[in-house]
C-alpha positions in Angstrom: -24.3 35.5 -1.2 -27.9 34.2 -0.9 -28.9 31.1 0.0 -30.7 30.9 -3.1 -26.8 31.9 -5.4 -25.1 29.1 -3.2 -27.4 26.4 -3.6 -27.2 26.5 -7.3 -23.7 27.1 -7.0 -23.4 24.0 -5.0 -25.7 22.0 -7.8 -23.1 23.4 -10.5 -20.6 21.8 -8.9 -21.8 18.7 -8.1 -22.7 18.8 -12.1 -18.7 19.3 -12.0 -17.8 16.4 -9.7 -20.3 13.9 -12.4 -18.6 15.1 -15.4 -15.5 14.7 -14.1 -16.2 11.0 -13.0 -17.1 10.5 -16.6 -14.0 11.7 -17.6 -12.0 9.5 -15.3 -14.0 6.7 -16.5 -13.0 7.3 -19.9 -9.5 7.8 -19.7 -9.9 4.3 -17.7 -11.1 2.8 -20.8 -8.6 4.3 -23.2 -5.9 2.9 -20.6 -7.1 -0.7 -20.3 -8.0 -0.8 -24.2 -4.1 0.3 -25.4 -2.7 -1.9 -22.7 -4.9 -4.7 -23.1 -2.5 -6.5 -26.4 0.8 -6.3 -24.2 -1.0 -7.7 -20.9 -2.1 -10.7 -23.3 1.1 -11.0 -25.0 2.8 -11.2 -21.7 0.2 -13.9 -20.5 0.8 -16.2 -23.7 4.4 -16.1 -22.7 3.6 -17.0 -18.4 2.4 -20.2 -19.6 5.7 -21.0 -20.9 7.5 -20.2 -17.9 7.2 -23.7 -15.7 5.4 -23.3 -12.0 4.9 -19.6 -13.0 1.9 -19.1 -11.0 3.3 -21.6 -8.3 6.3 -19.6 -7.6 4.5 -16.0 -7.8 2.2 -17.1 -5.4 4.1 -19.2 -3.1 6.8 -16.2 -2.6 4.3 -13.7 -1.7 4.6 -12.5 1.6 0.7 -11.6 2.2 -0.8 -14.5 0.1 0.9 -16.4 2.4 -0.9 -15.8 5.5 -4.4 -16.7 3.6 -3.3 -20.3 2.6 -2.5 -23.5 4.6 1.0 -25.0 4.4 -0.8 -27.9 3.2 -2.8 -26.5 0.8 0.7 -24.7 -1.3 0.0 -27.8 -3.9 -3.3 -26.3 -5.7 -0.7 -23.3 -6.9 1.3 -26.3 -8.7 -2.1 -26.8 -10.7 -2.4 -22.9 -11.8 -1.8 -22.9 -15.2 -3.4 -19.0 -15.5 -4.3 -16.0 -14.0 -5.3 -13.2 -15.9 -7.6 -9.8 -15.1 -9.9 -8.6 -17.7 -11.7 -5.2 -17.6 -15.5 -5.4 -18.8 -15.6 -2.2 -20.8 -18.5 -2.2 -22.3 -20.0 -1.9 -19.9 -18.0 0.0 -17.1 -14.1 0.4 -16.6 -15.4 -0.4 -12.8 -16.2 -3.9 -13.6 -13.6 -6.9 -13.9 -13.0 -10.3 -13.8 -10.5 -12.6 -12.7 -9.8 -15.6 -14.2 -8.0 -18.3 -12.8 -7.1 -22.0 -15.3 -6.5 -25.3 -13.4 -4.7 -27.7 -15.2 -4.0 -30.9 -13.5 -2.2 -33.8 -15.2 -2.9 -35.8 -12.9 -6.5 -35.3 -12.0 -5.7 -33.8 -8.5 -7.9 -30.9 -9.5 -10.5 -31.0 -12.5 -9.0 -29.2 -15.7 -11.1 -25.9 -15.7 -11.4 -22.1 -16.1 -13.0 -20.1 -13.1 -13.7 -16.8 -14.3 -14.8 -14.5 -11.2 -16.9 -11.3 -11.9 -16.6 -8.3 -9.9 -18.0 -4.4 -9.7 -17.1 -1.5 -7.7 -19.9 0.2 -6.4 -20.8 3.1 -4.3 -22.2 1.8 -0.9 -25.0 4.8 -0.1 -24.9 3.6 3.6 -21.1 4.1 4.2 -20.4 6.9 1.1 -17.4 4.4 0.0 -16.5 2.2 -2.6 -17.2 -1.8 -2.2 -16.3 -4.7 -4.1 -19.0 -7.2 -5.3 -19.0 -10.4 -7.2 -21.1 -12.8 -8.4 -20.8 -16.2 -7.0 -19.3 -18.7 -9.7 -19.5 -22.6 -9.9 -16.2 -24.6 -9.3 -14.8 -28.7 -9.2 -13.6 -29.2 -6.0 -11.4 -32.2 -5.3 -13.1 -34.6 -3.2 -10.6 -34.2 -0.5 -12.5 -30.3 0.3 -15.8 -31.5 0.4 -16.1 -30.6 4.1 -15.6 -27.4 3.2 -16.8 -26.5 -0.3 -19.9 -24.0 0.3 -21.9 -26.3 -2.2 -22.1 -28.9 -0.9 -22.6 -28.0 2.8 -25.6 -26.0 1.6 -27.1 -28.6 -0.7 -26.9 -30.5 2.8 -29.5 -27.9 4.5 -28.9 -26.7 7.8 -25.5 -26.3 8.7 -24.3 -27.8 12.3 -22.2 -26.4 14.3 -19.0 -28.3 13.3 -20.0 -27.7 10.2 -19.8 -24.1 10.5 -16.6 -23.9 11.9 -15.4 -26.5 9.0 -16.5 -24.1 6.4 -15.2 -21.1 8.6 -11.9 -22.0 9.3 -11.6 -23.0 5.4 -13.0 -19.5 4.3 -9.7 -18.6 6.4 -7.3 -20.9 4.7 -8.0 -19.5 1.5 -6.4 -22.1 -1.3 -5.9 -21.9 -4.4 -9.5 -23.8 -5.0 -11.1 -21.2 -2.6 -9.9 -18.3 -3.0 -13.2 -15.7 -3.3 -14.2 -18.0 -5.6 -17.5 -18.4 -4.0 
C-alpha cells in the first residue's frame, strides 16, 4: 500500500471515529431525555423521606474520608441533590444541584447549582472535568475558610493558606467543589 492509499485511509477513519462520537452523544441524549421523568419522580419522593440526604451521605464509605467529624451536621441541612444533564447543549455537560434548608438558620436557605463539562485536555489526550465557580452563603462559623472572603481580603498569609488548604481537605457539605 502507498503512503499516499494509507494516509487517506487513515483520514477515513478518523472521519469514522467523529461520527461515531456523534452517535454516542446521541444515544446519550435519548438516554437522559426518557429517563429524565422517573429520576424527577424519584426526587419529589427523597424529600419526603426524613434525613434522606443526611443518611446517604453519612453512610458512605468514601464521602467519609473528605469530611470532618465535626462538619457531619451541614448533611442534616440537605434538603436536595439532584444531577441534570444540559442537553441542549451537550450530553457532556451537567450540573449538580445541591438545596439547603435550615430551620434554624444554621445555614442560609438556598440552591447551589454547580455547572460542569467534560472536555478533551489536548496536552494529556484525556478527558477532564471543569466547572464554573458558583456563589454560596457560608455560615459565619467557615469564614476562615470560605475562598471569598479570604480573597476579597487580598494577599493570603501563610496561615491563611493552610486555613483554606486544610478546609479544601475537609470537604463539607458547604464546600464541597462548590467553589
Amino acid at each position: 500500500m502507498s503512503e499516499q492509499s494509507l494516509e487517506k485511509v487513515l483520514g477515513q477513519l478518523a472521519d469514522c471515529e467523529l461520527e461515531m462520537d456523534e452517535v454516542e452523544k446521541e444515544v446519550e441524549r435519548f438516554r437522559f431525555t426518557k429517563s429524565k421523568p422517573v429520576y424527577e419522580k424519584r426526587r419529589d419522593l427523597f424529600v419526603h423521606i426524613p434525613s434522606f440526604w443526611y443518611i446517604v451521605l453519612a453512610e458512605h464509605e468514601d464521602f467519609q474520608e473528605y469530611i470532618q467529624t465535626d462538619d457531619m451536621k451541614y448533611l442534616e441541612f440537605i434538603k436536595e441533590i439532584y444531577v441534570e444533564y444540559l442537553l441542549d447543549d451537550d450530553p457532556m455537560k451537567f450540573s449538580i444541584t445541591f438545596g439547603f434548608e435550615a430551620p434554624k438558620g444554621e445555614i442560609e436557605t438556598q440552591t447551589v447549582t454547580k455547572r460542569f463539562e467534560k472536555i478533551h485536555d489536548v496536552e494529556t489526550g484525556e478527558e477532564k472535568l471543569v466547572s464554573e465557580a458558583v456563589d454560596i452563603k457560608w455560615p459565619a462559623e467557615l469564614d476562615s475558610i470560605n475562598p471569598h472572603l479570604i480573597k476579597a481580603k487580598g494577599e493570603m498569609t501563610p496561615a491563611d493558606k493552610k486555613k483554606y488548604r486544610a478546609g479544601m481537605k475537609s470537604t463539607d457539605t458547604a464546600r464541597i467543589s462548590l467553589y
